[in-house]
DRENVO-415323 format. One line per field, with one value per residue: residue in three letters; x, y, z of N, C-alpha, C, CB in turn. Coordinates in steps of 0.05 Angstrom, whole numbers, plus 5000, padded with zeros to 4 digits. Glycine has a CB too. Example, Ala and Ser with C-alpha at 12.3 -4.5 7.8 and 13.67 -1.06 7.14 Angstrom:
residuo: c(Ala,Ser)
n.x: c(5264,5257)
n.y: c(4886,4955)
n.z: c(5156,5142)
ca.x: c(5246,5273)
ca.y: c(4910,4979)
ca.z: c(5156,5143)
c.x: c(5264,5258)
c.y: c(4934,5001)
c.z: c(5156,5157)
cb.x: c(5226,5282)
cb.y: c(4911,4988)
cb.z: c(5181,5114)
//
This chain:
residuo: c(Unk,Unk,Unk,Unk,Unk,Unk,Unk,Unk,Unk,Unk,Unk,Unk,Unk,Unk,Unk,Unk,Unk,Unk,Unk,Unk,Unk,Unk,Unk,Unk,Unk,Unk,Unk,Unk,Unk,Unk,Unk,Unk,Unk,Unk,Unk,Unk,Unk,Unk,Unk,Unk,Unk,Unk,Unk,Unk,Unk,Unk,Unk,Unk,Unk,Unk,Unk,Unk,Unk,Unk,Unk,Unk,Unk,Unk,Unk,Unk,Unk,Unk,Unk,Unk,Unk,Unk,Unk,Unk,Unk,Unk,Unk,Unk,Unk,Unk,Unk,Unk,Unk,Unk,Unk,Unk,Unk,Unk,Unk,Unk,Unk,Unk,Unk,Unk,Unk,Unk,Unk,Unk,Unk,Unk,Unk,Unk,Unk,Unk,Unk,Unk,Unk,Unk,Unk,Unk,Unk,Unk,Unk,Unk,Unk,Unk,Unk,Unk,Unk,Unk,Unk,Unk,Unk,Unk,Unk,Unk,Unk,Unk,Unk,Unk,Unk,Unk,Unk,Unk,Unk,Unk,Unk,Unk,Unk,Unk,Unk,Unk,Unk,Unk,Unk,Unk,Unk,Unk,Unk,Unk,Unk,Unk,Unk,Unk,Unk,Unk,Unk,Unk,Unk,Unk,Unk,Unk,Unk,Unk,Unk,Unk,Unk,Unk,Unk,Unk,Unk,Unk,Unk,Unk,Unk,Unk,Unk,Unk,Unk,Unk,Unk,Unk,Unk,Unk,Unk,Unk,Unk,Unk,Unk,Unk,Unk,Unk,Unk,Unk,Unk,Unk,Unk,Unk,Unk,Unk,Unk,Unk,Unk,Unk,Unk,Unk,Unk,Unk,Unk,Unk,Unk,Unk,Unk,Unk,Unk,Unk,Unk,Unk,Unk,Unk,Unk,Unk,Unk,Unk,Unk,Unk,Unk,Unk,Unk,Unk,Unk,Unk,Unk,Unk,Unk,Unk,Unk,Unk)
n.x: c(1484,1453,1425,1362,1302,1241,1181,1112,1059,0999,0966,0908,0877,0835,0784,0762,0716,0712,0736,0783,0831,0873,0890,0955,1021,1087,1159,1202,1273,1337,1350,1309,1244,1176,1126,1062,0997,0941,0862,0822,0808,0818,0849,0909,0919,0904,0929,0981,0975,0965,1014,1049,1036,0992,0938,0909,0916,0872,0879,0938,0999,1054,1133,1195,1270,1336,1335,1338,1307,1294,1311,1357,1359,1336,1286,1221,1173,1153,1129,1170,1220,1202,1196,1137,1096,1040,0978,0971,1016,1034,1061,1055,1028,1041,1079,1154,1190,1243,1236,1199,1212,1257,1224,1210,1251,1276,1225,1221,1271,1324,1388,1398,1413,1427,1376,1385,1416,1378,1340,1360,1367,1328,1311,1311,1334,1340,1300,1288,1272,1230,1149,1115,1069,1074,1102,1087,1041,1077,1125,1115,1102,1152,1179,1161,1178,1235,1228,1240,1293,1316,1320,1342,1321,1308,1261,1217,1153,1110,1062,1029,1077,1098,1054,1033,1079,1126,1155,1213,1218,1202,1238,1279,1260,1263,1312,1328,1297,1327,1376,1375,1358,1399,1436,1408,1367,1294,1236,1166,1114,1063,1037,1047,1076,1155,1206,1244,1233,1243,1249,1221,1186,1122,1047,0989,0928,0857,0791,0735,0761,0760,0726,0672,0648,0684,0708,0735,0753,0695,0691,0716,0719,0701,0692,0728,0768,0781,0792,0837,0878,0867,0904,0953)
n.y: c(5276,5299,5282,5273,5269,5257,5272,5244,5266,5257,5259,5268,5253,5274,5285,5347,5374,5319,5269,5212,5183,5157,5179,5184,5168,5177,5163,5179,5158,5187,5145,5110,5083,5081,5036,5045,5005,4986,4975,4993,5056,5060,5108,5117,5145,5198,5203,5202,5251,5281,5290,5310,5359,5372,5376,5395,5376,5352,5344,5350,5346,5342,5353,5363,5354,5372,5380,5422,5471,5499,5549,5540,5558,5524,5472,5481,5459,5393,5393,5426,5393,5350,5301,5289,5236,5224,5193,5208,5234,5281,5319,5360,5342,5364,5384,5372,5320,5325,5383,5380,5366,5402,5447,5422,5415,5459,5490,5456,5463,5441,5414,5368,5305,5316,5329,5292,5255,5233,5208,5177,5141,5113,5089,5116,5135,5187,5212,5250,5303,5290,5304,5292,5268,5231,5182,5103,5086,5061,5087,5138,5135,5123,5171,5213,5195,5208,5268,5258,5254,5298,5338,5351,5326,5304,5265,5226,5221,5178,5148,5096,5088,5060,5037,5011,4997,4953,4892,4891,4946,4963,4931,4965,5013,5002,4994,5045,5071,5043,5063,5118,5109,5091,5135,5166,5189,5184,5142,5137,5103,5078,5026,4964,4943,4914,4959,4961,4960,4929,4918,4959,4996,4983,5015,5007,5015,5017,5017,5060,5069,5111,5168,5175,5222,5260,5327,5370,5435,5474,5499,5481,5474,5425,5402,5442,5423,5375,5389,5412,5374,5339,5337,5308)
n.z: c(7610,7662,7725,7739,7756,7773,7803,7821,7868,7901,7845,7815,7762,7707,7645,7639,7680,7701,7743,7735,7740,7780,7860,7841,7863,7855,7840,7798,7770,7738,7688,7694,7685,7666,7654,7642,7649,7625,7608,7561,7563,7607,7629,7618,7572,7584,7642,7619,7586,7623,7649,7608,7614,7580,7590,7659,7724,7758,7812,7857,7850,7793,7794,7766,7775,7763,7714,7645,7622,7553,7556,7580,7642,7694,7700,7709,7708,7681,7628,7601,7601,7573,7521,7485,7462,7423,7407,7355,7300,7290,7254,7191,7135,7083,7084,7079,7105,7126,7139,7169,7221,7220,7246,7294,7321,7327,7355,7405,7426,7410,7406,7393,7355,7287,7231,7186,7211,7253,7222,7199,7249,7252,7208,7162,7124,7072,7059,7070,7038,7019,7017,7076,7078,7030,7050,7075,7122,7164,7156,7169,7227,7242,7220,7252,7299,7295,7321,7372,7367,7355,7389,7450,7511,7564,7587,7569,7552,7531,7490,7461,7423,7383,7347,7283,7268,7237,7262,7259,7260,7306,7343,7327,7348,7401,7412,7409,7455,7496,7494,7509,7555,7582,7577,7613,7605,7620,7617,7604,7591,7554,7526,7478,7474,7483,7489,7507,7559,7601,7651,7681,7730,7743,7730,7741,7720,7732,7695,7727,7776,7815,7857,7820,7835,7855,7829,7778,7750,7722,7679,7635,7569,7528,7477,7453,7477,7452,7405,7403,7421,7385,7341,7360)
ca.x: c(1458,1448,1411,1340,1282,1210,1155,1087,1050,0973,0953,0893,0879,0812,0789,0738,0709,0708,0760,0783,0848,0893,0907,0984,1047,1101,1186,1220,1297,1352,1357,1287,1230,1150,1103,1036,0988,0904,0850,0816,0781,0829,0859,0921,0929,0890,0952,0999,0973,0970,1041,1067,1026,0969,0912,0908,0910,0845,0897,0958,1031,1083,1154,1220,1285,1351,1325,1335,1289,1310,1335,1378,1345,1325,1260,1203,1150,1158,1133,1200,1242,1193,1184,1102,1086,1013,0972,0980,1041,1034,1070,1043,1031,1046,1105,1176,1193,1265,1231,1177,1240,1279,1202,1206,1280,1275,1209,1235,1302,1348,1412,1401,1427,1424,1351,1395,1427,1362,1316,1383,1362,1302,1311,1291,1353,1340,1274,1273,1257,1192,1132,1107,1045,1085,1106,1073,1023,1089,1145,1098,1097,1180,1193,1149,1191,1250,1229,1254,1323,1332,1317,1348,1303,1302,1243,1202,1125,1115,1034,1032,1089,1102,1023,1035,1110,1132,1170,1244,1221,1198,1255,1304,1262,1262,1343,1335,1288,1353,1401,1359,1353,1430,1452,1412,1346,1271,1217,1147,1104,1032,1051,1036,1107,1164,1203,1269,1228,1234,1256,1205,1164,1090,1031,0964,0904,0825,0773,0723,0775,0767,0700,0663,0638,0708,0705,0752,0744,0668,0691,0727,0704,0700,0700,0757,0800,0787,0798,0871,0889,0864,0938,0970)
ca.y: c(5284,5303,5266,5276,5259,5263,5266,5257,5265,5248,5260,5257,5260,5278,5306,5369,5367,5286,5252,5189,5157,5164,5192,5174,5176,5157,5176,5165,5177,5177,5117,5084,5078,5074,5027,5045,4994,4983,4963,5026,5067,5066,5135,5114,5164,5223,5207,5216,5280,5307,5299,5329,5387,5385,5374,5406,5360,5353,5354,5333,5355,5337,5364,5353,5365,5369,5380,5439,5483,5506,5574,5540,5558,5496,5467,5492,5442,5373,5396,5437,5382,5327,5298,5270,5224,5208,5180,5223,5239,5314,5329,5373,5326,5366,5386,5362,5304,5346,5404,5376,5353,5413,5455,5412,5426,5490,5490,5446,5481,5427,5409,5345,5304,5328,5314,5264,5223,5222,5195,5147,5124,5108,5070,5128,5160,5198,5211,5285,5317,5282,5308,5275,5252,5210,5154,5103,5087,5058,5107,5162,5134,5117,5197,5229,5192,5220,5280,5246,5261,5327,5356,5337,5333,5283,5252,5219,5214,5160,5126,5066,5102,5039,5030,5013,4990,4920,4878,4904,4975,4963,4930,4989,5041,4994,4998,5083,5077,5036,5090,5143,5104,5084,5167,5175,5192,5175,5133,5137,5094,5066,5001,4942,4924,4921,4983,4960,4968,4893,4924,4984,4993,4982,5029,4987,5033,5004,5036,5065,5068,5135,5166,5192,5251,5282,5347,5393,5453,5456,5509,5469,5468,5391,5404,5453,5411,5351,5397,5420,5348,5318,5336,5299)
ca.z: c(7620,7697,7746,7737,7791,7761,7836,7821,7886,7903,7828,7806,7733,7684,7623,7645,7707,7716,7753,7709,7744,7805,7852,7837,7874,7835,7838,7773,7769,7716,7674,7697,7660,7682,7643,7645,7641,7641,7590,7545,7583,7644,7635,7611,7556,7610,7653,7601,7576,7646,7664,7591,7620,7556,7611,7676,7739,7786,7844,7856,7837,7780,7799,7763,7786,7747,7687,7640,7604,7524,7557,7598,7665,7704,7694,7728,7702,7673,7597,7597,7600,7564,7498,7490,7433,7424,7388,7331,7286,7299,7228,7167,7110,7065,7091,7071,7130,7140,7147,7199,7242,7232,7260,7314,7337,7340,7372,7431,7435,7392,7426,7393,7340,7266,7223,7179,7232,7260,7205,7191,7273,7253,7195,7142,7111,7043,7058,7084,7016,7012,7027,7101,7062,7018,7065,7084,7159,7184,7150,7185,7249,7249,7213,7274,7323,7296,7335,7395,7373,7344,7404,7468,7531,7586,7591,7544,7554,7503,7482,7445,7402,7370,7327,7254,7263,7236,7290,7258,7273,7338,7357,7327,7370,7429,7422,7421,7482,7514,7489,7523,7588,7584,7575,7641,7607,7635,7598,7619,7569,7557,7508,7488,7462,7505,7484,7517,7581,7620,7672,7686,7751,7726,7738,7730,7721,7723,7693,7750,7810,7820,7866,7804,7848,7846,7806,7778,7748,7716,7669,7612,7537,7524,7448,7443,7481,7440,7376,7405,7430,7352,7324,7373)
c.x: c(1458,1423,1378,1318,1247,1190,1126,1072,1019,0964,0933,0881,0842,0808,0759,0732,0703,0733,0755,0800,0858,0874,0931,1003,1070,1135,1194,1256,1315,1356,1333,1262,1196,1127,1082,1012,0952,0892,0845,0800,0793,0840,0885,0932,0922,0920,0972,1011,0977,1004,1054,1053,1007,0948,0918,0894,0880,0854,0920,0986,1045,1114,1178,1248,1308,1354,1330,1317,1305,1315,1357,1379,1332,1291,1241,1184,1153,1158,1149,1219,1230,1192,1157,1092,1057,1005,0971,1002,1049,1062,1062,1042,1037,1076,1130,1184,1215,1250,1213,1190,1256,1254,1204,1227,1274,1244,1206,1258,1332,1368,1415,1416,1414,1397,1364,1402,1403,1334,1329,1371,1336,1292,1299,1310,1347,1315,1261,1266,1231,1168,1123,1081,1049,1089,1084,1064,1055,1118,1137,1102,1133,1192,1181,1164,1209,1258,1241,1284,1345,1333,1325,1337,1300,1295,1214,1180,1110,1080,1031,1049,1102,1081,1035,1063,1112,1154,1200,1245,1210,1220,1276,1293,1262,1302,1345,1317,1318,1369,1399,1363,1384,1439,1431,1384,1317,1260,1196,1123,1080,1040,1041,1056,1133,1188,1237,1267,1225,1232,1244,1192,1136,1066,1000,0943,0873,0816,0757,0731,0781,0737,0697,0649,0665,0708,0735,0743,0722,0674,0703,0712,0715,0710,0732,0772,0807,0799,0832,0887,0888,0890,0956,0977)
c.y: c(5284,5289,5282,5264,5275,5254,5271,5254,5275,5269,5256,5268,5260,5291,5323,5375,5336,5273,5218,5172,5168,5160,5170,5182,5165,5179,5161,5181,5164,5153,5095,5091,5062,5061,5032,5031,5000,4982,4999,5038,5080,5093,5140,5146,5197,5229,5209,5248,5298,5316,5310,5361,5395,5381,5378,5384,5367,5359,5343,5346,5337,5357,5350,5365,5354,5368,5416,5452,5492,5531,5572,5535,5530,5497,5473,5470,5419,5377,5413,5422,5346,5328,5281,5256,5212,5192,5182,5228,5263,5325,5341,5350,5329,5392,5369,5344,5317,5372,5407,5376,5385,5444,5446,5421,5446,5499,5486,5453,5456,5418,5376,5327,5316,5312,5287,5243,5211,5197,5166,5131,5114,5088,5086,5145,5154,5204,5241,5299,5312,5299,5284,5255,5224,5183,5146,5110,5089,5078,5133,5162,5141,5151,5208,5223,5199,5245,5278,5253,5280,5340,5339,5343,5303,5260,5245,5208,5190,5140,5109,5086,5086,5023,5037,5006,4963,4916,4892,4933,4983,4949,4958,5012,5022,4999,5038,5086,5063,5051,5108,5136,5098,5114,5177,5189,5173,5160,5132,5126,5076,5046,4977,4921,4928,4949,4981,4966,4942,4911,4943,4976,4996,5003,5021,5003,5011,5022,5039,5069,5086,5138,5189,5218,5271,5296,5362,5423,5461,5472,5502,5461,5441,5396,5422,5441,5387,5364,5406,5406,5323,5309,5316,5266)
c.z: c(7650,7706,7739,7754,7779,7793,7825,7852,7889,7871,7813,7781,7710,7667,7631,7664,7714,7709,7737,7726,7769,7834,7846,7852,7864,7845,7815,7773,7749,7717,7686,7674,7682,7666,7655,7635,7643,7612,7577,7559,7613,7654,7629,7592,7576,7620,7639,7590,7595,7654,7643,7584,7604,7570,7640,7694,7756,7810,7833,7845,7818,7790,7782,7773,7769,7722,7679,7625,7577,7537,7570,7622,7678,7702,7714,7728,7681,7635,7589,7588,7581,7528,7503,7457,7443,7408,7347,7320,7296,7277,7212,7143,7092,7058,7087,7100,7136,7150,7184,7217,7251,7257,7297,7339,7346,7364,7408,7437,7426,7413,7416,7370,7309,7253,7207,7198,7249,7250,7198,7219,7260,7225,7163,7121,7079,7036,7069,7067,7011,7027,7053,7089,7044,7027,7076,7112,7168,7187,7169,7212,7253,7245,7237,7299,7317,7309,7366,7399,7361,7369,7428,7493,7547,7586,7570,7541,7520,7497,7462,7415,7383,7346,7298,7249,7254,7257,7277,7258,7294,7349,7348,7342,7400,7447,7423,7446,7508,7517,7506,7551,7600,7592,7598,7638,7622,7614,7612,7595,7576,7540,7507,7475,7482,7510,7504,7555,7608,7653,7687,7710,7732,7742,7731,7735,7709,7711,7726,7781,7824,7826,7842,7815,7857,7830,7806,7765,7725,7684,7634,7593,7531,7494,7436,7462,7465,7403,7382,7404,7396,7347,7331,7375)
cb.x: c(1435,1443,1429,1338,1302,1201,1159,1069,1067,0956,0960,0880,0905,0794,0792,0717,0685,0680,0758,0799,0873,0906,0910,0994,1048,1083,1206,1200,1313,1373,1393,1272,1256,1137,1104,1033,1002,0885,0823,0802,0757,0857,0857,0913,0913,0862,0958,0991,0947,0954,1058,1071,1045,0966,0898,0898,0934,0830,0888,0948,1054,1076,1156,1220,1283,1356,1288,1349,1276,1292,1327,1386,1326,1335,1257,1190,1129,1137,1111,1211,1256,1164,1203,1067,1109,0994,0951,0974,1039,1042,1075,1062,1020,1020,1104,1196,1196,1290,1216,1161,1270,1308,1175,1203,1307,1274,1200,1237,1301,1363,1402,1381,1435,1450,1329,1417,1456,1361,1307,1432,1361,1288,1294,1267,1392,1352,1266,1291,1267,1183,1118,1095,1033,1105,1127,1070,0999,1091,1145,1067,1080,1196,1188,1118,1193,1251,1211,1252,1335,1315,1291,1370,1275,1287,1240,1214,1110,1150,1011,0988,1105,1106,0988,1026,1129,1143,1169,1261,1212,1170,1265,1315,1227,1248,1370,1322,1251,1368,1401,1323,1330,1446,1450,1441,1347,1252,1223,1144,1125,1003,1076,1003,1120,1172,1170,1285,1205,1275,1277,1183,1167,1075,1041,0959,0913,0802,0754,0710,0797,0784,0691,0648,0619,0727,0677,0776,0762,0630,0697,0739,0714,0665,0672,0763,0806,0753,0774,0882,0864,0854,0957,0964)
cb.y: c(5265,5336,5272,5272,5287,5234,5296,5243,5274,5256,5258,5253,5231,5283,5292,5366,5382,5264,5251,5198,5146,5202,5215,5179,5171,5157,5175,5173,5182,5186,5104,5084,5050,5101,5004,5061,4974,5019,4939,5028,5035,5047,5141,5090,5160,5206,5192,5206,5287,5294,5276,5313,5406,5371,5345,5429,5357,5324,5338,5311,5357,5344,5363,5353,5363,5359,5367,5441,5507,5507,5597,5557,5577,5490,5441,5520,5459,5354,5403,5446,5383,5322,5287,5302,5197,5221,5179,5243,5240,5318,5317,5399,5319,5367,5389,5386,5273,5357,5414,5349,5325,5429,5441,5387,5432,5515,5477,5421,5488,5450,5417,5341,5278,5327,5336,5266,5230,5238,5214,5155,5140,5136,5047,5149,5157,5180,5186,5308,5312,5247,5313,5297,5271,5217,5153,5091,5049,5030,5115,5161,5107,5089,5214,5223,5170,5219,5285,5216,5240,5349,5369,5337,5347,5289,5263,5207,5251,5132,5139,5044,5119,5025,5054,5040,4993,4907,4832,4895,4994,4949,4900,5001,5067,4951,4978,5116,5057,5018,5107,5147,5072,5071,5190,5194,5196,5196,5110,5167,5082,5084,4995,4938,4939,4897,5002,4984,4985,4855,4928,4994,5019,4942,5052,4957,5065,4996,5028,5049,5057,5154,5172,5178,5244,5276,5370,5383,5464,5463,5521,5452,5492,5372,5420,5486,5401,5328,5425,5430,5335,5337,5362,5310)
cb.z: c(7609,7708,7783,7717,7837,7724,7869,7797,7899,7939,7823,7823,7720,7689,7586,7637,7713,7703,7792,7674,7719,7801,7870,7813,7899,7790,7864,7735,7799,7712,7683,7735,7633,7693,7639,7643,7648,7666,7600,7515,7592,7653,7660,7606,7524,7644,7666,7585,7564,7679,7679,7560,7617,7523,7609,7670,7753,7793,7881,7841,7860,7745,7828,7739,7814,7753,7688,7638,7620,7489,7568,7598,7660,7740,7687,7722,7693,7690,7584,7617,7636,7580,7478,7502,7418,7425,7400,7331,7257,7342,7216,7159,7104,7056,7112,7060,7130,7116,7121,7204,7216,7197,7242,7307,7321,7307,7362,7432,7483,7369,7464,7397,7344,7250,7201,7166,7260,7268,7175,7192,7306,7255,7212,7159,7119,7023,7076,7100,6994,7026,7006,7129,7040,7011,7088,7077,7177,7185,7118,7181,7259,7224,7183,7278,7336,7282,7331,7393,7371,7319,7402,7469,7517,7600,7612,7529,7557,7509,7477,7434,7412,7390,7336,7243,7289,7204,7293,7233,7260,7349,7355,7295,7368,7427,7392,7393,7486,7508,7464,7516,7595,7553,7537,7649,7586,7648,7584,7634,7555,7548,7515,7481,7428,7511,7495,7498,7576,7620,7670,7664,7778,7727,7730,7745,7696,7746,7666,7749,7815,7799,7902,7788,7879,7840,7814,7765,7749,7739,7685,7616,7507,7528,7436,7442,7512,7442,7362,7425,7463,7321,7329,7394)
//
């Protein structure tokens, strides 16, 4: 994996026209890793979404550099070269769990390891015939992160991607967030486990620390963004 260099510069992050968090200035470069901390409310997930490009900044720049895009071509914009786990699975349920995986590959441009060896990382092998519906909360959560490693991409926007795991499947993804940061990938994570991240610079967000008379653009449908962002 090549050197990678994630710049956010004076970012400031909301959902609609009202400013929520920042701004931010932040440099992340291969093999580090950015905990993001703050209570509910703080913007945490806002800033997440903004930098895997699914919400449009108030100000402010994301830039990556050394990063490629699935045609090849160097990355222009950070959700080129990112994977974004939310709060959601963002699977079909009634979809075959191989199949969801192999959707996903190709979606994100693959390059990564095979859907078996990945469901095997994850602690799930023999389980891709099933319908996604079938497993349970925490099978669901562990098959959705398998997406992480069909497809090969950098940087890995990650929100409490650990909810519904028992402690021996939060430690086996805390050892693939090591893997990732070892081969020279990024981690950029909201959490409240440690994710193989001791070592992370921290990003501590309040609620209210932003002048609520900051606007962005007035024009945004509140409801259809929360109906796009559901899946996720």
């Amino acid at each position: 994996m090549s050197q990678v260099l994630v710049t956010v510069s004076g970012l400031l992050v909301g959902r609609g026209s009202a400013a929520v968090a920042g701004p931010f200035d932040v440099v992340i470069r291969s093999g580090a890793a950015l905990l993001v901390t703050g209570p509910n409310g703080a913007g945490k997930s806002t800033l997440l979404r903004t930098l895997a490009g699914l919400l449009r900044p108030i100000s402010g720049t994301v830039s990556v550099e050394g990063a490629l895009a699935p045609d090849g071509e160097a990355a222009r914009h950070l959700a080129e070269a990112c994977h974004y786990v939310g709060h959601r699975n963002a699977m079909k349920p009634s979809v075959a769990v191989g199949d969801n995986l192999a959707f996903w590959a190709r979606f994100l441009g693959g390059g990564g390891t095979s859907v078996t060896a990945a469901l095997e990382a994850v602690g799930l092998p023999g389980v891709a015939h099933l319908p996604f519906a079938y497993l349970s909360a925490g099978q669901q959560r562990r098959a959705s992160l398998a997406r992480l490693l069909v497809a090969a991409r950098p940087v890995w926007i990650l929100d409490e991607p650990t909810s519904a795991l028992d402690s021996a499947s939060q430690a086996r993804f805390a050892g693939l967030v090591d893997d990732h940061r070892r081969a020279g990938g990024i981690a950029i994570a909201a959490t409240h486990q440690p994710l193989g991240l001791e070592d992370a610079e921290s990003l501590s967000l309040a609620p209210g620390a932003v002048d609520s008379s900051v606007t962005g653009s007035p024009d945004i449908d509140e409801a259809a963004l929360d109906a796009a962002e559901g899946w996720l």
